[in-house]
MINU-776559 format. One record per atom (N, C-alpha, C): residue number from 0; residue in one letter; atom name; x, y, z. Coordinates in steps of 0.2 Angstrom, whole numbers, plus 2048, in hexadecimal, padded with zeros to 3 digits. Atoms other than C-alpha are relative to their C-alpha. Layout:
<sites>
+-----+---------+-------+-----+-----+-----+
| num | residuo | atomo |  c1 |  c2 |  c3 |
+-----+---------+-------+-----+-----+-----+
| NUM |       A |    CA |   X |   Y |   Z |
...
+-----+---------+-------+-----+-----+-----+
</sites>
This chain:
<sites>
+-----+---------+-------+-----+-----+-----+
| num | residuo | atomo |  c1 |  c2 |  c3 |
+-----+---------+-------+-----+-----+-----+
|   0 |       X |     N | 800 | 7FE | 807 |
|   0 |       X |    CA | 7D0 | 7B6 | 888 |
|   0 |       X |     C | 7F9 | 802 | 7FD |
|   1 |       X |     N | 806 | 800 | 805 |
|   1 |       X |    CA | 7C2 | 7BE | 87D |
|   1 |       X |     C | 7FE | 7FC | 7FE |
|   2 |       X |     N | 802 | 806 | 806 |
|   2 |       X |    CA | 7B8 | 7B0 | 877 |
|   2 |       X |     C | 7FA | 806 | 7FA |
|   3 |       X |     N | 805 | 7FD | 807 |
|   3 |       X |    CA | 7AE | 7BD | 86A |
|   3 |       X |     C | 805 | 802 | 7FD |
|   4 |       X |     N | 7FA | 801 | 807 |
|   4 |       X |    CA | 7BF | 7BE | 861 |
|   4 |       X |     C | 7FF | 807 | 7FD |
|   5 |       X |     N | 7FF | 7FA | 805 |
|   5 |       X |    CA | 7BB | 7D0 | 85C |
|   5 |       X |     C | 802 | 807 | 804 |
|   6 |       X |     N | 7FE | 7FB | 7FD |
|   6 |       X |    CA | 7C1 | 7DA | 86D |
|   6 |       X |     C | 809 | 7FE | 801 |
|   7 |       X |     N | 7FB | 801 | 800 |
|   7 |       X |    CA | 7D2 | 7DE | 872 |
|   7 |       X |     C | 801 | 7F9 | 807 |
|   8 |       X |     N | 7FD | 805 | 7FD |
|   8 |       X |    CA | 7DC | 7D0 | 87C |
|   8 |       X |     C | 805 | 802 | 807 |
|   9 |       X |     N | 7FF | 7FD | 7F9 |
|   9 |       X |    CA | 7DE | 7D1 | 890 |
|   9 |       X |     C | 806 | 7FB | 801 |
|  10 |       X |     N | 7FB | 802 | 7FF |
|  10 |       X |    CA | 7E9 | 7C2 | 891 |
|  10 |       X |     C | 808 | 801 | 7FF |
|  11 |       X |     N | 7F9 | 802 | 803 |
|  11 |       X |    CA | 7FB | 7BD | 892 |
|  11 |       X |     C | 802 | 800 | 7FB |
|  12 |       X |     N | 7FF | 803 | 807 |
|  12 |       X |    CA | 807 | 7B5 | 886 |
|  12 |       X |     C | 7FE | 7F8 | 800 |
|  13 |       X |     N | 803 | 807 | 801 |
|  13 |       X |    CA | 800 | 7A4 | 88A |
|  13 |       X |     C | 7F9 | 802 | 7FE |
|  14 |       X |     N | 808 | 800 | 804 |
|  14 |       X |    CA | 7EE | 7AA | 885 |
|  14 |       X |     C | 802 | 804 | 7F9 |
|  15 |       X |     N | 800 | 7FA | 806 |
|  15 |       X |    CA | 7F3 | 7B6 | 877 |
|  15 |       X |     C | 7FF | 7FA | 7FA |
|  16 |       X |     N | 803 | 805 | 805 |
|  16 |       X |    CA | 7EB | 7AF | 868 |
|  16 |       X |     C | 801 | 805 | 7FA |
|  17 |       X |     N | 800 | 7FB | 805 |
|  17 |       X |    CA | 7F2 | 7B7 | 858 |
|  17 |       X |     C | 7FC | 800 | 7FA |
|  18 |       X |     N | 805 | 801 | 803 |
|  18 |       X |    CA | 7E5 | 7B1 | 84D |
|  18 |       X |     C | 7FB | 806 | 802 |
|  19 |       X |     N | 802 | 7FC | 7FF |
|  19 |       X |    CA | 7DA | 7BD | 856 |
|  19 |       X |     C | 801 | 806 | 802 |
|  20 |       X |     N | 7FC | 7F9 | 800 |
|  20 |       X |    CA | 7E6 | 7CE | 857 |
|  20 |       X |     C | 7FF | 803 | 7FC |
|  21 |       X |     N | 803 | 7FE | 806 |
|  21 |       X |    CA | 7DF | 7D9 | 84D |
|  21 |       X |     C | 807 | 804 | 7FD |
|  22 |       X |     N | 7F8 | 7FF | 802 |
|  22 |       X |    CA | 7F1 | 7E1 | 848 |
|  22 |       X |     C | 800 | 7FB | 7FB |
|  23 |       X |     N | 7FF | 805 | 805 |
|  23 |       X |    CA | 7F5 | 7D1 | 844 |
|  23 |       X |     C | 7FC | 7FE | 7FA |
|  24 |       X |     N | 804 | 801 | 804 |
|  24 |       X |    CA | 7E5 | 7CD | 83A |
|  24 |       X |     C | 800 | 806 | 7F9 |
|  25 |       X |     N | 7FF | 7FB | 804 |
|  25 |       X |    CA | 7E5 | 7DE | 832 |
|  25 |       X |     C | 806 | 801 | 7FC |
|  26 |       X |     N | 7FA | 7FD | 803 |
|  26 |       X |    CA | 7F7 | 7DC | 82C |
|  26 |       X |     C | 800 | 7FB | 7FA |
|  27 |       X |     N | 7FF | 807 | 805 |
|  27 |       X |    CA | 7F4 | 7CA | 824 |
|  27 |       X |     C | 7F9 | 801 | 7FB |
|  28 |       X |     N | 803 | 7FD | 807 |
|  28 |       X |    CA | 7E5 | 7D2 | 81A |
|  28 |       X |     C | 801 | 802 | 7FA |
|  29 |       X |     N | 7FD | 7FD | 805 |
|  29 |       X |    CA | 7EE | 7DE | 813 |
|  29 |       X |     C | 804 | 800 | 7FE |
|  30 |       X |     N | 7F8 | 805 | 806 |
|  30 |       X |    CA | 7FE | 7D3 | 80D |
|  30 |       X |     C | 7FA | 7FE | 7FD |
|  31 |       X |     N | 805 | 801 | 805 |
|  31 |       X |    CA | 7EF | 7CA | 808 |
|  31 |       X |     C | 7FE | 800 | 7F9 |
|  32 |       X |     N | 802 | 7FC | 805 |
|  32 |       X |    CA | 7E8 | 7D4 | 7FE |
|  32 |       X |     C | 807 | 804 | 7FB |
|  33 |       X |     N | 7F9 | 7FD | 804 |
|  33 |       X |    CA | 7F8 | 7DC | 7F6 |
|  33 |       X |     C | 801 | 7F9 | 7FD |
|  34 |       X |     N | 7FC | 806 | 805 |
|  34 |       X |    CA | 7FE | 7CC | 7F1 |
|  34 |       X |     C | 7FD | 7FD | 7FA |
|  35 |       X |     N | 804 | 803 | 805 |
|  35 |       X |    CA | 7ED | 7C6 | 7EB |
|  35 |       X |     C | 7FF | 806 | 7F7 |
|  36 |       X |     N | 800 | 7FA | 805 |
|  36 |       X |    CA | 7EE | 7D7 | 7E0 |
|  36 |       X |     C | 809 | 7FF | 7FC |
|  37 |       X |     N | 7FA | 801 | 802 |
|  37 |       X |    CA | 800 | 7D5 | 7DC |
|  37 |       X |     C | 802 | 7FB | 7FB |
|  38 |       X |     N | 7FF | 803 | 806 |
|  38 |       X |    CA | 7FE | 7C7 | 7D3 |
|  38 |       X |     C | 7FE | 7FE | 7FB |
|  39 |       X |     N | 802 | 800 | 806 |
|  39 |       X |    CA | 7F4 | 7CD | 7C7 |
|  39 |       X |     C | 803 | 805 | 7FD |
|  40 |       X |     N | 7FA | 7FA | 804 |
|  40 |       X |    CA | 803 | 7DB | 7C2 |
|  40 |       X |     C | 807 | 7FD | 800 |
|  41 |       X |     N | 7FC | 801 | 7FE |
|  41 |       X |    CA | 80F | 7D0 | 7C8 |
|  41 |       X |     C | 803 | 7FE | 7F8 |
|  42 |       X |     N | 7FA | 801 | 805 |
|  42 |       X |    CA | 814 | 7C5 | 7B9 |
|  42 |       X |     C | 7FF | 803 | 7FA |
|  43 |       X |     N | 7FF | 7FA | 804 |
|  43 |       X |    CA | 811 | 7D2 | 7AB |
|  43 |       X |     C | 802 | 806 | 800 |
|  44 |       X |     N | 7F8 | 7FE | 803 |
|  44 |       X |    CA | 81C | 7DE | 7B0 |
|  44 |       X |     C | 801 | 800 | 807 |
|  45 |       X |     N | 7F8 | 800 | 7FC |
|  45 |       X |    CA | 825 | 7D9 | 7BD |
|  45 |       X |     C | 7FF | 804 | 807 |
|  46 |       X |     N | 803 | 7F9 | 7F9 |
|  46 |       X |    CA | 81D | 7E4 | 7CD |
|  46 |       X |     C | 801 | 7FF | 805 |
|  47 |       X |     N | 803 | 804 | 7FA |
|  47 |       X |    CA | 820 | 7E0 | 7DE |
|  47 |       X |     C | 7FC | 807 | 802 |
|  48 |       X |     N | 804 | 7FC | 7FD |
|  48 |       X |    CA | 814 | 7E7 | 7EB |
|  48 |       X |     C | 801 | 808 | 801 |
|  49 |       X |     N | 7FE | 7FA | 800 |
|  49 |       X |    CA | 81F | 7F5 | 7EE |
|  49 |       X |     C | 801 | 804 | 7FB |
|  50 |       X |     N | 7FD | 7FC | 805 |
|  50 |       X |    CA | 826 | 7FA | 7DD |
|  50 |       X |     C | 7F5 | 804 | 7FE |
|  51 |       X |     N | 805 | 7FF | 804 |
|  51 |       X |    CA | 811 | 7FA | 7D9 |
|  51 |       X |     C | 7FD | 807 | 804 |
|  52 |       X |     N | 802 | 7F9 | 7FE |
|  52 |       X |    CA | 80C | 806 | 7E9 |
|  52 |       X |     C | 803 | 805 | 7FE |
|  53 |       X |     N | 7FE | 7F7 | 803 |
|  53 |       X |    CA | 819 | 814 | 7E3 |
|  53 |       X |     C | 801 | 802 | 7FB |
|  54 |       X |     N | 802 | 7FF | 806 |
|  54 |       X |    CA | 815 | 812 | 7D2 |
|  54 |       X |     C | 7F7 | 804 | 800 |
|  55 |       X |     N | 809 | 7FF | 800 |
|  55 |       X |    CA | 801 | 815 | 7D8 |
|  55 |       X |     C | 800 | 808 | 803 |
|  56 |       X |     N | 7FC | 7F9 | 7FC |
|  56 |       X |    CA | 808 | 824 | 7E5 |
|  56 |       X |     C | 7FF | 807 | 7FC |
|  57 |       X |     N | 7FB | 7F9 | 805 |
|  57 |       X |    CA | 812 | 82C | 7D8 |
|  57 |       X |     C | 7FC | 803 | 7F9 |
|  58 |       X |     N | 804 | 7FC | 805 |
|  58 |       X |    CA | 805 | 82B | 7CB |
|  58 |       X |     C | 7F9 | 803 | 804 |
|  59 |       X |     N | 804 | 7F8 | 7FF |
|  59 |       X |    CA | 7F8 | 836 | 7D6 |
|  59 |       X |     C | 803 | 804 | 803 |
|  60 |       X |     N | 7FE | 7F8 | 800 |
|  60 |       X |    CA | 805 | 840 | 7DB |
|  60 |       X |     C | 808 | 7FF | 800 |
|  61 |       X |     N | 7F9 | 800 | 804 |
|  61 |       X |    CA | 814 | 840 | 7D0 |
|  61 |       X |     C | 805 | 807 | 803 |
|  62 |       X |     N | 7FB | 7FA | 7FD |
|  62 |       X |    CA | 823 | 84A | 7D6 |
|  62 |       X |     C | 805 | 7FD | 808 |
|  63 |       X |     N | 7FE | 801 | 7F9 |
|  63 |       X |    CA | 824 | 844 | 7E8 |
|  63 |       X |     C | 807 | 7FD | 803 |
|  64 |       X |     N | 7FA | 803 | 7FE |
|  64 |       X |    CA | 834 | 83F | 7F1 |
|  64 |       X |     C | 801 | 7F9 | 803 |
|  65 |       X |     N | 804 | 808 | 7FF |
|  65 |       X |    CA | 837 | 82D | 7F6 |
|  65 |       X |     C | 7FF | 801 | 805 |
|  66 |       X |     N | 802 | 800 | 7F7 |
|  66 |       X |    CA | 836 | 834 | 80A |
|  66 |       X |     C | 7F5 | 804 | 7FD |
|  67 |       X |     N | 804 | 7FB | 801 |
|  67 |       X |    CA | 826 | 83B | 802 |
|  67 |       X |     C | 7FB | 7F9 | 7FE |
|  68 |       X |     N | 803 | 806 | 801 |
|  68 |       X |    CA | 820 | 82A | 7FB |
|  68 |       X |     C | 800 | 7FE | 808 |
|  69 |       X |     N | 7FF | 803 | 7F8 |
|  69 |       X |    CA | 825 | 822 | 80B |
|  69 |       X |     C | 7FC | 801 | 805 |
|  70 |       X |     N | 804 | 7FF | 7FA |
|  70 |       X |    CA | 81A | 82B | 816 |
|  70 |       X |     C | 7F9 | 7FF | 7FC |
|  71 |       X |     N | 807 | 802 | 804 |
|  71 |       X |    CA | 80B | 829 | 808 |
|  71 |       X |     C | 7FE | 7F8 | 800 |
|  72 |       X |     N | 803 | 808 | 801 |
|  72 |       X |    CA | 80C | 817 | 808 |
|  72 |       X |     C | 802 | 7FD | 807 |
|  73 |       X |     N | 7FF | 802 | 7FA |
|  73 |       X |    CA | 810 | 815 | 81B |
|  73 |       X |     C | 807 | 7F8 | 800 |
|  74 |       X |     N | 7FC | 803 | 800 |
|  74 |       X |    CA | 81F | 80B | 814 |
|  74 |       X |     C | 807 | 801 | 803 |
|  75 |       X |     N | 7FA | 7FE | 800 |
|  75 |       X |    CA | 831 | 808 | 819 |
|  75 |       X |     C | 805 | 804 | 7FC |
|  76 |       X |     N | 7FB | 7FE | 802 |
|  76 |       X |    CA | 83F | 813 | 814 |
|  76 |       X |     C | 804 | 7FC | 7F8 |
|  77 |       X |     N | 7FB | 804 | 805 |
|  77 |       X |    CA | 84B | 807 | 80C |
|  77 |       X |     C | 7FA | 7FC | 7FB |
|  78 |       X |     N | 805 | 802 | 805 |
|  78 |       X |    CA | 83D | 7FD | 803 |
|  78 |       X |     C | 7FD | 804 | 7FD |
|  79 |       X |     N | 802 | 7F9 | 805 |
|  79 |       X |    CA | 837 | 80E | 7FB |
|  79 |       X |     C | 805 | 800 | 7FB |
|  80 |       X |     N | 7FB | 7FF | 804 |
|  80 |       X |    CA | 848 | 810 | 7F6 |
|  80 |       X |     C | 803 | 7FA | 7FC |
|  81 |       X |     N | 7FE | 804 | 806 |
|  81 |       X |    CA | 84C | 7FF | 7EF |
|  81 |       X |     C | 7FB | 7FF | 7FA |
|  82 |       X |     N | 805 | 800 | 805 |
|  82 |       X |    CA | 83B | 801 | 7E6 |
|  82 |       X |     C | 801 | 804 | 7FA |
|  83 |       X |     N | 7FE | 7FC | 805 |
|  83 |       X |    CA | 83F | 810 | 7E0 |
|  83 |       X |     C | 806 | 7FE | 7FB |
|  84 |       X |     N | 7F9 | 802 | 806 |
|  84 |       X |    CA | 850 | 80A | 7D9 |
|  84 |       X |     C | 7FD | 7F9 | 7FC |
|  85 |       X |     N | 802 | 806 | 804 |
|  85 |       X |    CA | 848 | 7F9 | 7D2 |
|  85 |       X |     C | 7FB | 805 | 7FB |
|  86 |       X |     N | 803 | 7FC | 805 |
|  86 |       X |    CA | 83D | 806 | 7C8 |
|  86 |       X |     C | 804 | 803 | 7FB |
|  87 |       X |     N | 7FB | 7FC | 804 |
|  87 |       X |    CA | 848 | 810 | 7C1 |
|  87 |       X |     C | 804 | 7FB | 7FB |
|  88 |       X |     N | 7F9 | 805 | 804 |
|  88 |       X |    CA | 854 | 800 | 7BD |
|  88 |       X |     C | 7FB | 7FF | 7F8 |
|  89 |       X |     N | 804 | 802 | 807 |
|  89 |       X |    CA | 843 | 7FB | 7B2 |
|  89 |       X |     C | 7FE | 803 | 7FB |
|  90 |       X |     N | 803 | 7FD | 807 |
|  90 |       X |    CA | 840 | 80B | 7A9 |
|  90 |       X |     C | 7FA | 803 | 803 |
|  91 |       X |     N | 807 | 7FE | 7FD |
|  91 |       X |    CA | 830 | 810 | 7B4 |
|  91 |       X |     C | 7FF | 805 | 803 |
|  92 |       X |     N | 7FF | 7F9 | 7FC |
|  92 |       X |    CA | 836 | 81D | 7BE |
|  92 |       X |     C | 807 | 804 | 800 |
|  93 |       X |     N | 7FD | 7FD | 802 |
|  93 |       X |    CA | 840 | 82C | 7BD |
|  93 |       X |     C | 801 | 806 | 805 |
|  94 |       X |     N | 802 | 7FB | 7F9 |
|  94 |       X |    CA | 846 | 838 | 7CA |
|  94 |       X |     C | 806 | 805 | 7FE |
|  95 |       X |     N | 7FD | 7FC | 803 |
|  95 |       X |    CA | 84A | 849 | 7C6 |
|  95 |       X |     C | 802 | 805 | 807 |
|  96 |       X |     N | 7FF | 7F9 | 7FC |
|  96 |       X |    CA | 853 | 858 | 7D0 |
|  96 |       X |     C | 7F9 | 805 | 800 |
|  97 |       X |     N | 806 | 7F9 | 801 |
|  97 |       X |    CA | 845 | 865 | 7D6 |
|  97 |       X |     C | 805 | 804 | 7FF |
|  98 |       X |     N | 7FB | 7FA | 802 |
|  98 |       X |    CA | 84A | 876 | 7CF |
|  98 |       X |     C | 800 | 804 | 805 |
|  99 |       X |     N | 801 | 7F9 | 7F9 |
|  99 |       X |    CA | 844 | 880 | 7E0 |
|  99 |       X |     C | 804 | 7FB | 805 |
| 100 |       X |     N | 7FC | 802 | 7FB |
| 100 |       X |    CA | 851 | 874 | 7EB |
| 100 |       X |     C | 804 | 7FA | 7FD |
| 101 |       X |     N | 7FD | 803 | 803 |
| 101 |       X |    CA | 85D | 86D | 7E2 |
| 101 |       X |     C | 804 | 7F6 | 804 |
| 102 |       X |     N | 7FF | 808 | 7FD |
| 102 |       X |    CA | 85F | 85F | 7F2 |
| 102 |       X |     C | 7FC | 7FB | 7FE |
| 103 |       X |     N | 806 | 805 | 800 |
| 103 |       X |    CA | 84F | 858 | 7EE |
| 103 |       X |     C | 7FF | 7FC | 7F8 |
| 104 |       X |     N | 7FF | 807 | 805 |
| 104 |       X |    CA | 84C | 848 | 7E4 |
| 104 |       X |     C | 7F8 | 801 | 7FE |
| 105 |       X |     N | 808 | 801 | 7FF |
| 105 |       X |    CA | 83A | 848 | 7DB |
| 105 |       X |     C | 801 | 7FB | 7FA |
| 106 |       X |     N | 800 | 809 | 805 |
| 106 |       X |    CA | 835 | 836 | 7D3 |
| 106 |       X |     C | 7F9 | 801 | 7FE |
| 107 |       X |     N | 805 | 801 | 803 |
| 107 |       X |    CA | 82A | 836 | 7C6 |
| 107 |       X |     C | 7FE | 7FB | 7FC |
| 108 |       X |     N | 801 | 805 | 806 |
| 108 |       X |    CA | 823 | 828 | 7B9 |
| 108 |       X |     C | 802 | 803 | 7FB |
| 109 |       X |     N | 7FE | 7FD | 807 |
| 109 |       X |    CA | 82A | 829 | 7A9 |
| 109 |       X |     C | 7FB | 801 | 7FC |
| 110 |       X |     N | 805 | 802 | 805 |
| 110 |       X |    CA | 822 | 82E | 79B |
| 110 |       X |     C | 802 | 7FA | 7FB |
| 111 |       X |     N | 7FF | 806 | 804 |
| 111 |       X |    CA | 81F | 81F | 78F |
| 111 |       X |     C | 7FF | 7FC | 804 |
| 112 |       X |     N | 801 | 809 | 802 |
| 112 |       X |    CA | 823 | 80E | 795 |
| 112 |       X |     C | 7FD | 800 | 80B |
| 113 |       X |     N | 804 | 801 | 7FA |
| 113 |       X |    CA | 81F | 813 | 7AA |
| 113 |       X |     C | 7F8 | 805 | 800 |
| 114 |       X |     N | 809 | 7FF | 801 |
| 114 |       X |    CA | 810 | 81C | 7A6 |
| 114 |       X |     C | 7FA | 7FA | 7FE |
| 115 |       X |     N | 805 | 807 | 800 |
| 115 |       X |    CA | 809 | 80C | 79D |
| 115 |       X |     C | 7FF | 7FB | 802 |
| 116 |       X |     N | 801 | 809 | 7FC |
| 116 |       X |    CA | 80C | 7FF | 7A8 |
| 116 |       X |     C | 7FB | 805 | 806 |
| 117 |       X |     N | 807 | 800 | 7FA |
| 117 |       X |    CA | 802 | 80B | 7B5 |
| 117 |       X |     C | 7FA | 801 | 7FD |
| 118 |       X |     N | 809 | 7FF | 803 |
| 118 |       X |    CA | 7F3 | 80E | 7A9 |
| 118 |       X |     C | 7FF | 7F8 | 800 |
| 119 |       X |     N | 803 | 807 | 802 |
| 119 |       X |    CA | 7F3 | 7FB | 7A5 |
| 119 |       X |     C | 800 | 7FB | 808 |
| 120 |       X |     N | 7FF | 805 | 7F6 |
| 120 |       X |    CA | 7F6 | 7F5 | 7BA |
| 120 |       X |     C | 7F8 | 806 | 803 |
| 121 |       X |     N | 804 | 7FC | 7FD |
| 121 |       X |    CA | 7E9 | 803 | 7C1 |
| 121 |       X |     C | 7F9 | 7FD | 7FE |
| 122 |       X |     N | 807 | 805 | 800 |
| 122 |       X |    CA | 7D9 | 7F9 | 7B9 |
| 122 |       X |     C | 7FF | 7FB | 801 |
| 123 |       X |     N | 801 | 805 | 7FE |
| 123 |       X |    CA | 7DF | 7EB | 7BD |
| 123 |       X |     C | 801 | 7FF | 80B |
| 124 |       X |     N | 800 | 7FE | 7F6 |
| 124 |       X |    CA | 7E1 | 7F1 | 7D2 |
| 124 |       X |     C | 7F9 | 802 | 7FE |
| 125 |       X |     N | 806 | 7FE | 802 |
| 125 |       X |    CA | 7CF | 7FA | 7CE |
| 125 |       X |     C | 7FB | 7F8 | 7FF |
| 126 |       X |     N | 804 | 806 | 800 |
| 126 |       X |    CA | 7C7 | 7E9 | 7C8 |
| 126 |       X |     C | 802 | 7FB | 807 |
| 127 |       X |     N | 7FF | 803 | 7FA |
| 127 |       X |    CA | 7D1 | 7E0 | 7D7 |
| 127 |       X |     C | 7FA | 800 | 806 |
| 128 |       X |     N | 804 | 7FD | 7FA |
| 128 |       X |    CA | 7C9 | 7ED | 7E3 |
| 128 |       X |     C | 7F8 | 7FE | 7FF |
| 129 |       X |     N | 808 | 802 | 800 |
| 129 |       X |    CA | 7B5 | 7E9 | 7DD |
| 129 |       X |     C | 801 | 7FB | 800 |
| 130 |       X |     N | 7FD | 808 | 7FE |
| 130 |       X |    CA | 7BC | 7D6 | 7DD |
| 130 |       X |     C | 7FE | 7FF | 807 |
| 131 |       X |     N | 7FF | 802 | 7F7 |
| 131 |       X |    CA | 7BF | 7D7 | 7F0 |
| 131 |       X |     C | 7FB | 803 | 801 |
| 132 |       X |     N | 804 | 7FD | 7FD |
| 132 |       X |    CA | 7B3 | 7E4 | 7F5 |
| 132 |       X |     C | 7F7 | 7FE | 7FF |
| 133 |       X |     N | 805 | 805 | 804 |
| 133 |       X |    CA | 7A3 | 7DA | 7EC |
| 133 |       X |     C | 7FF | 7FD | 808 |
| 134 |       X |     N | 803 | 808 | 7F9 |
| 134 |       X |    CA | 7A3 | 7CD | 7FB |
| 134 |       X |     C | 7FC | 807 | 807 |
| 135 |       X |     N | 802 | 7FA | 7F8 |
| 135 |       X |    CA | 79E | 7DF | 808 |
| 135 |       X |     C | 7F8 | 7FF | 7FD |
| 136 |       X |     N | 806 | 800 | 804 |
| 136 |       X |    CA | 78B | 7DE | 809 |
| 136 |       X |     C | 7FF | 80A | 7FE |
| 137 |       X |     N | 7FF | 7F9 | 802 |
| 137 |       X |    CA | 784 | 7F1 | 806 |
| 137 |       X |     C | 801 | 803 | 807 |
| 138 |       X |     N | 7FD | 7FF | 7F9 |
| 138 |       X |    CA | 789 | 7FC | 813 |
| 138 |       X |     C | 806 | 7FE | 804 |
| 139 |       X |     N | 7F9 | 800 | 7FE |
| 139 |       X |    CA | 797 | 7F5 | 818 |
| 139 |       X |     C | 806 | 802 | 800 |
| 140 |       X |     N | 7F9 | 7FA | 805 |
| 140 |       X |    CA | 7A4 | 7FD | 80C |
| 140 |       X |     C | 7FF | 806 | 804 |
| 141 |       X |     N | 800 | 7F6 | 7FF |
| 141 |       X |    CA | 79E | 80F | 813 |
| 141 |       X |     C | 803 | 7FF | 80B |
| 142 |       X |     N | 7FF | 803 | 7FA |
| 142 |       X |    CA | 7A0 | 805 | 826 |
| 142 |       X |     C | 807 | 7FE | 802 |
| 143 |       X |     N | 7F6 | 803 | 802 |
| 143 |       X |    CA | 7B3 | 7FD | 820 |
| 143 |       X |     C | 803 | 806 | 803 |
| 144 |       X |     N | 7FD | 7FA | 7FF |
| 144 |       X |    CA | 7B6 | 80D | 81D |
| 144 |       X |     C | 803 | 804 | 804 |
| 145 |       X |     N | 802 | 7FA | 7F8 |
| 145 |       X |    CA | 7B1 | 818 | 82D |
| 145 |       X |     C | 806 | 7FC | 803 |
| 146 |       X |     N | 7FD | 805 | 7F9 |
| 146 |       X |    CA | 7B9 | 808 | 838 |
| 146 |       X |     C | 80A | 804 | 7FD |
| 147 |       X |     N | 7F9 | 801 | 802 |
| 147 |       X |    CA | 7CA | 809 | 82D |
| 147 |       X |     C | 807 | 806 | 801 |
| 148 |       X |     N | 7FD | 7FB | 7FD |
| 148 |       X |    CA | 7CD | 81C | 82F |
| 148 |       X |     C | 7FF | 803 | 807 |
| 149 |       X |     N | 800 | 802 | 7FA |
| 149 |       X |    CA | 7C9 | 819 | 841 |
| 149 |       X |     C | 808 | 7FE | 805 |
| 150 |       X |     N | 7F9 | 807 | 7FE |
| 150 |       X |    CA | 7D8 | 80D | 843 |
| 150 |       X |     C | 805 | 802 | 7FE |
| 151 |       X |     N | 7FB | 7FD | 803 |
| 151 |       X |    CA | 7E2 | 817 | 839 |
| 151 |       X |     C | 802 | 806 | 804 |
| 152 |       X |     N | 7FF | 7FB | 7FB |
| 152 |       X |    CA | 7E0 | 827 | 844 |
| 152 |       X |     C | 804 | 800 | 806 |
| 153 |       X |     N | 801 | 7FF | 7F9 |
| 153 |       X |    CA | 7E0 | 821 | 854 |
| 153 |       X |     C | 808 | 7FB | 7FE |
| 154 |       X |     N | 7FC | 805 | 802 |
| 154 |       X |    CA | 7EF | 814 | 84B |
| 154 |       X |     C | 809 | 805 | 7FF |
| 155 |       X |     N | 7FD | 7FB | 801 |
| 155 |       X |    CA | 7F9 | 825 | 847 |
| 155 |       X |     C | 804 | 805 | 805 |
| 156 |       X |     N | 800 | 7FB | 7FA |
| 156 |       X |    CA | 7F5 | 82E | 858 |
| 156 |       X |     C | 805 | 7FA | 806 |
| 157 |       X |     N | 7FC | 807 | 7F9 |
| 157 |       X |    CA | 7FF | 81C | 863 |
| 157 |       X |     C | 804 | 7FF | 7FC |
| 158 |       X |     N | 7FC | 802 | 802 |
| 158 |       X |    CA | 80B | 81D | 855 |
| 158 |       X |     C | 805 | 808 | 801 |
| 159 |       X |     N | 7FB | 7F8 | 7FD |
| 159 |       X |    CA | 813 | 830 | 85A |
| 159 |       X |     C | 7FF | 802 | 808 |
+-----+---------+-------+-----+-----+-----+
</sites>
């Protein structure tokens, strides 16, 4: 087994040490991190994780179809879709026929009451984000970054 716990892992299933799998690590940050964020939108309106990313999606690109969120937020299908229906149940979102393909579904934010719940959630994700990323010394953030689009690439290329 790697004892410097930052390369990949040669052993078996009797060595595999999931504390050091970066998959694993990588995925328990970023529930992490979502939840730690979630629960500053959570009990004033109501948000789970997902209803919050296709609400965030949808307001920089309003229109979209839920396979269209779906592949933006590298989310499941059906949890898109009960997101998008648990929005809609609350008044947040709204999916209208497009006129150029009368098959196609586009989900927008309402005006009014899904519009202000994303003006008054996005500053508090925003303040979240310089909350977490504080603790990086200087440098690092622009270094996060590079590794992250890295991991995603090469994460994309072993996933087709």
């Amino acid at each position: 087994m790697n004892d410097t716990k930052a390369g990949p892992h040669r052993g078996g299933p009797a060595d595999f040490d999931l504390d050091h799998f970066w998959p694993y690590r990588l995925s328990v940050l970023t529930n992490t991190i979502s939840e730690g964020l979630a629960r500053r939108y959570r009990d004033r309106h109501a948000l789970t994780v997902t209803e919050w990313r296709i609400l965030a999606v949808l307001g920089r690109f309003p229109g979209l179809a839920a396979s269209e969120v779906s592949q933006r937020t590298a989310m499941d299908k059906v949890a898109i879709s009960r997101g998008v229906r648990s929005l809609m149940e609350k008044g947040l979102l709204e999916r209208n026929t497009d006129r150029g393909d009368r098959r196609r579904q586009r989900l927008c934010i309402t005006p009014g009451r899904g519009e202000r719940v994303l003006m008054e959630v996005v500053p508090v994700a925003l303040q979240y984000e310089r909350q977490l990323l504080q603790s990086l010394e200087p440098g690092e953030l622009e270094i996060l970054s590079r590794i992250v689009d890295k991991l995603r690439r090469q994460s994309e290329k072993l996933s087709s």
